[in-house]
C-alpha positions in Angstrom: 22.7 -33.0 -2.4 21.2 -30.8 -5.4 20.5 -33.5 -8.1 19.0 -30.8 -10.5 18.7 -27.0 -11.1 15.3 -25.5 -10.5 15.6 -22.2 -11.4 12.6 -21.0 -9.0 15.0 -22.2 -6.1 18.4 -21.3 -7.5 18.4 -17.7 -9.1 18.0 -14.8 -7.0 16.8 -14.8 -3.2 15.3 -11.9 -3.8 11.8 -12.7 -6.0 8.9 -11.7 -4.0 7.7 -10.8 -0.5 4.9 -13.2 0.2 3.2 -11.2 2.8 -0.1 -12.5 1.5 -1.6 -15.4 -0.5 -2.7 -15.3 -3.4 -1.2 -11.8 -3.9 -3.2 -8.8 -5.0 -2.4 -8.9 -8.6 -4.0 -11.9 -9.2 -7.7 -10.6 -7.5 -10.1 -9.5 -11.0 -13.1 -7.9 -11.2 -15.8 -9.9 -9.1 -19.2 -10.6 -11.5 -21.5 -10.3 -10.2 -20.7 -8.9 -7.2 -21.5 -11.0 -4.4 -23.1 -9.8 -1.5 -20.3 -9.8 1.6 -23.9 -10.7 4.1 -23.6 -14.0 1.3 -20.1 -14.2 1.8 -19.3 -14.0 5.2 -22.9 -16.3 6.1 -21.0 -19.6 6.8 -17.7 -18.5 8.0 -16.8 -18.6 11.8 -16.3 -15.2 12.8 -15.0 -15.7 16.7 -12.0 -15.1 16.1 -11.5 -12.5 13.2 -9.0 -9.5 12.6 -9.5 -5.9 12.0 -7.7 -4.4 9.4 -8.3 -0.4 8.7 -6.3 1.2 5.6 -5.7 5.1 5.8 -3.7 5.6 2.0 -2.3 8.8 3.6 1.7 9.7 3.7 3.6 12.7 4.4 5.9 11.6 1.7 6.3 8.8 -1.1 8.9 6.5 0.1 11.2 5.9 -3.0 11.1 2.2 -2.4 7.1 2.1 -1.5 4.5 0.5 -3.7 1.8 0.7 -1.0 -1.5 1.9 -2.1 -1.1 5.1 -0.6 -1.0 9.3 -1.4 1.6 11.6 -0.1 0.3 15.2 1.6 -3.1 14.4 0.6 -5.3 18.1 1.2 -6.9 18.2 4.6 -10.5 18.0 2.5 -9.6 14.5 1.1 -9.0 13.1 4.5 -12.2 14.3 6.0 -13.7 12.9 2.7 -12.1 9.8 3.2 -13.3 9.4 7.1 -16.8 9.9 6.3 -17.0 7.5 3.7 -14.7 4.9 5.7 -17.7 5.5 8.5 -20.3 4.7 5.6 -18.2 1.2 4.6 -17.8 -0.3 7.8 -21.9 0.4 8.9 -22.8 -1.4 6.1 -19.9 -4.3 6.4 -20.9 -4.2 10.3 -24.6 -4.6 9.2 -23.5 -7.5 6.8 -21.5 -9.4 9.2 -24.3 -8.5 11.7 -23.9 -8.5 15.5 -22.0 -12.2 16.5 -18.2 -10.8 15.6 -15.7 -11.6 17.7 -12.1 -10.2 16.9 -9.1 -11.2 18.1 -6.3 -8.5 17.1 -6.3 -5.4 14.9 -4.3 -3.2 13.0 -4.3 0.2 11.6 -2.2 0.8 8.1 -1.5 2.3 5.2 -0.2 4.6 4.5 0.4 6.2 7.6 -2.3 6.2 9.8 -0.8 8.9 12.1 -0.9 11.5 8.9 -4.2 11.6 10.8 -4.6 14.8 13.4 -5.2 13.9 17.1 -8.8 14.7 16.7 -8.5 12.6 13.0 -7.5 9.4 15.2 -10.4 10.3 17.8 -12.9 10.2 15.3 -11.2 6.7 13.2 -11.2 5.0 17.0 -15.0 6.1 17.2 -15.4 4.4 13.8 -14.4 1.1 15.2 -16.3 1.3 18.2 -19.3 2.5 17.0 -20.0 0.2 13.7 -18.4 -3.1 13.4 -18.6 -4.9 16.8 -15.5 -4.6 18.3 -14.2 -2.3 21.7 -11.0 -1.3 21.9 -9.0 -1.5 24.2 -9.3 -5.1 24.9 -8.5 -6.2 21.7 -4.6 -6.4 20.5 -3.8 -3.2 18.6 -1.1 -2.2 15.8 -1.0 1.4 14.6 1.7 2.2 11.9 3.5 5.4 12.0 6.5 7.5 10.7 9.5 9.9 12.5 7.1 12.9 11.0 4.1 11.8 12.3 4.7 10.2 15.9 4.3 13.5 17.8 2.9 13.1 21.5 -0.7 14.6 20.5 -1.3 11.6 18.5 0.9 9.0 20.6 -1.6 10.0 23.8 -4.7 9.3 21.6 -3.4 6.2 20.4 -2.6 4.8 24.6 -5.6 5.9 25.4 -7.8 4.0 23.4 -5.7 1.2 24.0 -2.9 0.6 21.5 -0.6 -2.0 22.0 1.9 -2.2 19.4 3.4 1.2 17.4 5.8 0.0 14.5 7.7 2.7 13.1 9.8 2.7 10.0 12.6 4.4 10.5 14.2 2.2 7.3 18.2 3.8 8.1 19.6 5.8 10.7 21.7 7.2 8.7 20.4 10.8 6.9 22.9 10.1 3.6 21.2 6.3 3.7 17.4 7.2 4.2 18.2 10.3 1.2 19.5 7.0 -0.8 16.3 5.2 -0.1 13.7 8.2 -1.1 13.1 8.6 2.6 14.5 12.2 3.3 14.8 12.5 7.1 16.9 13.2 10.0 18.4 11.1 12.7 17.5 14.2 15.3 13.7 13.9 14.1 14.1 9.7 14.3 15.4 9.6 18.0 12.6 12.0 19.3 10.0 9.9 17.3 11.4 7.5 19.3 11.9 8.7 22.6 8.0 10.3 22.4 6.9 6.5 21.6 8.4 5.4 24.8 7.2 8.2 26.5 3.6 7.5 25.7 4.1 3.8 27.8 2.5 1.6 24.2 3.4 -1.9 25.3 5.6 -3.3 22.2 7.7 -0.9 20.1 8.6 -2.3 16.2 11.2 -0.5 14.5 11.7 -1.4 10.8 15.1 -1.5 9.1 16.0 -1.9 5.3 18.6 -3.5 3.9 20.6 -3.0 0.7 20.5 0.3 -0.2 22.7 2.2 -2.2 25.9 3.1 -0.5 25.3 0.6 2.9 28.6 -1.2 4.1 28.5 -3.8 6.7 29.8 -1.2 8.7 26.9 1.5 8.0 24.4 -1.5 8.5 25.7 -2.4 11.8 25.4 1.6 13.2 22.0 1.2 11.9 21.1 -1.8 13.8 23.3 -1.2 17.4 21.0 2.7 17.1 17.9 0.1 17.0 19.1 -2.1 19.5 20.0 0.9 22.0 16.0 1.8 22.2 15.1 -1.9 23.4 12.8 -2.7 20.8 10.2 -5.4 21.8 10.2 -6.1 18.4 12.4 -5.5 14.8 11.4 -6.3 11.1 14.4 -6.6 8.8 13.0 -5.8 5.0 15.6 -6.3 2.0 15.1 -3.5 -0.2 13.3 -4.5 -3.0 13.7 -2.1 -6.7 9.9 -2.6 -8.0 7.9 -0.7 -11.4 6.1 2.6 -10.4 8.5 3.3 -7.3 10.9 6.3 -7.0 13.9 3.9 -6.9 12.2 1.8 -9.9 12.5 4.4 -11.9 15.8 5.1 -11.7 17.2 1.4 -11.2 20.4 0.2 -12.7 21.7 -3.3 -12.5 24.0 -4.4 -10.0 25.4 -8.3 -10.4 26.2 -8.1 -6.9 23.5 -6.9 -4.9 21.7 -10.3 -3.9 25.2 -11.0 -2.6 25.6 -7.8 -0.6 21.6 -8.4 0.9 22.2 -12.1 1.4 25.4 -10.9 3.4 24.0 -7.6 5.3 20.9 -10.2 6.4 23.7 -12.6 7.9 25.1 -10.3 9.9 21.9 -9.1 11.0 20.7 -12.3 11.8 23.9 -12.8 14.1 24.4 -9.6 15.7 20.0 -9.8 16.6 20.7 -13.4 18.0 23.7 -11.8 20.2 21.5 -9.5 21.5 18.9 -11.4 22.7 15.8 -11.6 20.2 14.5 -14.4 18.7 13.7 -15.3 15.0 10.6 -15.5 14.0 10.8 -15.5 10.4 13.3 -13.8 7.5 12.0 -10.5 8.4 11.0 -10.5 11.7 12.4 -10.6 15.0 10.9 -10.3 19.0 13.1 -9.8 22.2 13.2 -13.1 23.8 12.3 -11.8 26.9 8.6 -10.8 25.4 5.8 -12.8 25.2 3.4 -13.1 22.3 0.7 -10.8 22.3 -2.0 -11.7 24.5 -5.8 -11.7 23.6 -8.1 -14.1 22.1 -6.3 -16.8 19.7 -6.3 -16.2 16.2 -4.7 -18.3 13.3 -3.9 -16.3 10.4 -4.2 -19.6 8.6 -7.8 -20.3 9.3 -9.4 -17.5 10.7 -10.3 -14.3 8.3 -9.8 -11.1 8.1 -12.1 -8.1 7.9 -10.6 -5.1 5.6 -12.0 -1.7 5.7 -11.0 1.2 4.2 -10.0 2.0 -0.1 -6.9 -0.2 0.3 -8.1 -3.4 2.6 -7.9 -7.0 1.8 -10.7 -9.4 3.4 -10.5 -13.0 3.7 -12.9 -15.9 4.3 -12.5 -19.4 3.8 -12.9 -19.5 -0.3 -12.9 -15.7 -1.2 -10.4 -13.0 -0.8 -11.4 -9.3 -2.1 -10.8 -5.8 -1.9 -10.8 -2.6 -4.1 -8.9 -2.3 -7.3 -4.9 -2.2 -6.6 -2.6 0.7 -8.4 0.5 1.6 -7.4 1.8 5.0 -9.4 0.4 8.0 -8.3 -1.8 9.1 -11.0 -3.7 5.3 -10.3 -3.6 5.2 -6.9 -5.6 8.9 -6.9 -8.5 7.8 -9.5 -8.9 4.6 -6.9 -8.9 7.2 -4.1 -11.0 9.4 -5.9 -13.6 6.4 -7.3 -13.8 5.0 -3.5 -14.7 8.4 -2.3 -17.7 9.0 -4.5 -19.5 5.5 -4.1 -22.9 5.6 -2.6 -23.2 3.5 0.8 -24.7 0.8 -1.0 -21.8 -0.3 -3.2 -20.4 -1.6 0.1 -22.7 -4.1 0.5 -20.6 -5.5 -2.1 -17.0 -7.4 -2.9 -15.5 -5.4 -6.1 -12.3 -7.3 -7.1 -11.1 -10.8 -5.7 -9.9 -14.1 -6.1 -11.6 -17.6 -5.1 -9.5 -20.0 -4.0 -11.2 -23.6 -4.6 -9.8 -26.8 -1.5 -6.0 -26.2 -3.3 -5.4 -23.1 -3.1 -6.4 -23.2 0.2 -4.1 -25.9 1.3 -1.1 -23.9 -0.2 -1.9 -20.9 1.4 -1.8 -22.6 5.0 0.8 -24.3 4.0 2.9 -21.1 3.1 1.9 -19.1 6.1 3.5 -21.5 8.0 6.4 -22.5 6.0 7.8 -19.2 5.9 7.4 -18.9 10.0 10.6 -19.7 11.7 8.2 -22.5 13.8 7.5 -24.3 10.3 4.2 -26.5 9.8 2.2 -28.3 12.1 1.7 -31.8 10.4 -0.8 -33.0 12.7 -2.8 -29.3 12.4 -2.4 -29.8 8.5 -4.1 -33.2 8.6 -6.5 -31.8 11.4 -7.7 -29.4 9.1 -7.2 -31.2 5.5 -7.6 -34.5 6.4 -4.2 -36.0 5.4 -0.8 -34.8 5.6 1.0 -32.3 4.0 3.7 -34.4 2.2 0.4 -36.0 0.5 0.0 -32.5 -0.9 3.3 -31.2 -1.5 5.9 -33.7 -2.5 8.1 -30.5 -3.5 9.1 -29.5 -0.4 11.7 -32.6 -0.4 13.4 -30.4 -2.7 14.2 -28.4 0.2 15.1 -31.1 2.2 18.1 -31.6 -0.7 19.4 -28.0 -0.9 19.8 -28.2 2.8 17.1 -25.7 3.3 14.3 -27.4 5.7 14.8 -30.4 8.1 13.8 -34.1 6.6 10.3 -33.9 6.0 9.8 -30.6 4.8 8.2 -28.8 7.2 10.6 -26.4 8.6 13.0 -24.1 7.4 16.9 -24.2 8.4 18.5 -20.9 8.8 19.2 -21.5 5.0 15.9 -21.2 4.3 14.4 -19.4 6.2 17.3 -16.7 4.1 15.9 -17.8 0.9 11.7 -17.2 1.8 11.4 -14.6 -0.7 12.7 -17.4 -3.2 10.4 -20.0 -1.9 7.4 -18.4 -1.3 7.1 -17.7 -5.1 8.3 -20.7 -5.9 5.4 -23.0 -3.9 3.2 -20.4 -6.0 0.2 -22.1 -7.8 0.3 -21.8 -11.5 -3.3 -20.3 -11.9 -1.8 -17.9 -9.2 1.2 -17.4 -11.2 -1.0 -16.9 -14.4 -3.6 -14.1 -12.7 -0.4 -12.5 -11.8 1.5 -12.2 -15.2 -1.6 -10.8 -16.5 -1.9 -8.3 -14.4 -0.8 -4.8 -16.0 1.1 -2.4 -13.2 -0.8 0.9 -13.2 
């Protein structure tokens, strides 16, 4: 039983996606700038991922706050590819030549705003200057219902893709025009069927949730025309009204929309189950009948991740950093613009980040498992920290109360796991909190 209000658990559901921690708002300029050859020296780096940014869209998604540019000129991009070439020799030369990774992903953006002959020469990239061959490593491209034509789909099979996720966000044209998405179903479906076609091993579609005008009824046509293309894999996204977006700026309140998302996510949540996937947290869901990806093991708790490209987050052990973060247009181009005109040597360095001392690094393994539908591992937790996590975190009986994870903590109930954009924020550190707040949206 609840014995007190918090008001970081009870007001709205809807706070934050914590798709990364700390988040970007709280990184700040890096002085000096360390060297990443000092940075990366006594990390393990067997078991590593591959992140590549490409801030290219055809469009501006009205709910989007990516770091990304819409119809960028055909210059920019081969701009952008030569530079992205100079960044990862000299991050390839830095982490030198004993770099094993264990899965990779292409975003953005839209990394299929790319030509056919654009992807050729980002796969030749990878290859050629920071220590990985593809295929043979697990590979996620991101694309869009414009963009995921056959040219490109055949590029990205051949050199070994195994995951495409497409955001398709409503299959409903009056819906996706209600979300600043303007497309067709017509242009969706043969997106689709061309995916298929090109034989890419797992197939993500991304829904959203709460938009203007949805019903339960609109919602569930939306989710039976997923469900008719076998999806090996679904992420459900609440749509989320944030400064500097097309929808932010014309916002209005609504009392009732948690209500209505809380609701459309239930249903989702059922109908999914009925069909045969499995949860594996609030937003994402896998066929039952598909296995994890295979490849080398990697822990997004403890193993790092190597960003390249004007928009890409790395993370070691104590250190996460990237390039300066805007989100309006205006911003996000004078980023663009400063990234492009750098000599090759400023990427021997890390610009903006944030260290996270032997706290902030037991909150942020502690919160990329929470928020998994598997919970925490106690006995990995102590492996790794030396005690257990209730030690650490006292707070997450809190949870226990509210009915919202099983006795000690450590795993969500369904409650929860409907609540993670609350609790995520909520389990936030107070220096993370602060770096945040002072943060000024550009």
């Amino acid at each position: 039983m609840v014995s007190s209000v918090d008001p970081g658990l009870d007001g709205s559901p809807y706070q934050q996606y914590l798709y990364a921690y700390p988040h970007k708002t709280s990184y700040r300029p890096l002085r000096p700038r360390p060297l990443i050859a000092d940075v990366w020296r006594p990390e393990p780096r067997d078991a590593l991922f591959l992140y590549l940014h490409l801030p290219f869209c055809e469009m501006r998604c009205g709910f989007c706050n990516l770091f990304t540019r819409a119809n960028a000129p055909a210059e920019q991009v081969t701009a952008y590819l030569r530079q992205l070439r100079r960044q990862a020799e000299q991050v390839g030369e830095a982490l030198g030549g004993q770099t094993g990774y264990a899965r990779a992903a292409f975003g953005g953006g839209t990394p299929t705003y790319l030509t056919a002959d654009e992807l050729t020469e980002l796969f030749d990239i990878v290859t050629g200057t920071v220590g990985t061959r593809l295929p043979g490593v697990p590979l996620s491209v991101e694309t869009s219902p414009a963009t995921a034509t056959p040219d490109r789909l055949a590029v990205l099979a051949g050199q070994g893709t195994t995951r495409v996720s497409i955001g398709v966000q409503s299959f409903l044209d009056a819906e996706a025009r209600a979300a600043g998405r303007p497309q067709r179903r017509s242009e969706v479906e043969a997106a689709l069927a061309a995916i298929r076609d090109a034989r890419i091993p797992v197939l993500n579609i991304d829904l959203i949730y709460g938009i203007d005008g949805q019903t339960a009824g609109t919602w569930r046509e939306s989710l039976d025309a997923a469900l008719a293309w076998r999806p090996e894999e679904l992420y459900l996204y609440p749509l989320y009204v944030r400064p500097l977006t097309g929808l932010g700026r014309r916002a209005h309140a609504r009392a009732d929309w948690d209500a209505q998302r809380l609701a459309l996510y239930r249903q989702a949540v059922e109908r999914l189950g009925a069909a045969g996937y499995r949860q594996e947290s609030m937003r994402q869901f896998r066929r039952a009948d598909v296995p994890a990806p295979d490849g080398p093991d990697y822990c997004c708790q403890d193993d790092g991740m190597v960003g390249l490209g004007c928009g890409a987050r790395s993370y070691t052990t104590t250190l996460h950093y990237s390039f300066d973060y805007a989100v309006s247009v205006s911003q996000v181009r004078a980023v663009l613009d400063d990234y492009l005109a750098r000599p090759a040597d400023d990427f021997r360095y890390a610009e903006f980040g944030y260290h996270l001392d032997g706290t902030e690094q037991r909150r942020r393994w502690l919160l990329k498992s929470l928020l998994r539908a598997d919970g925490v591992d106690p006995a990995a937790y102590r492996a790794r920290f030396g005690r257990p996590p209730a030690e650490d975190f006292p707070q997450l009986g809190r949870l226990v109360d509210r009915g919202w994870a099983t006795e000690d903590g450590l795993r969500l109930t369904p409650a929860g796991l409907a609540r993670s954009d609350a609790i995520g924020p909520w389990l936030t550190s107070t220096e993370v909190r602060r770096a945040m707040a002072g943060y000024v949206p550009r």
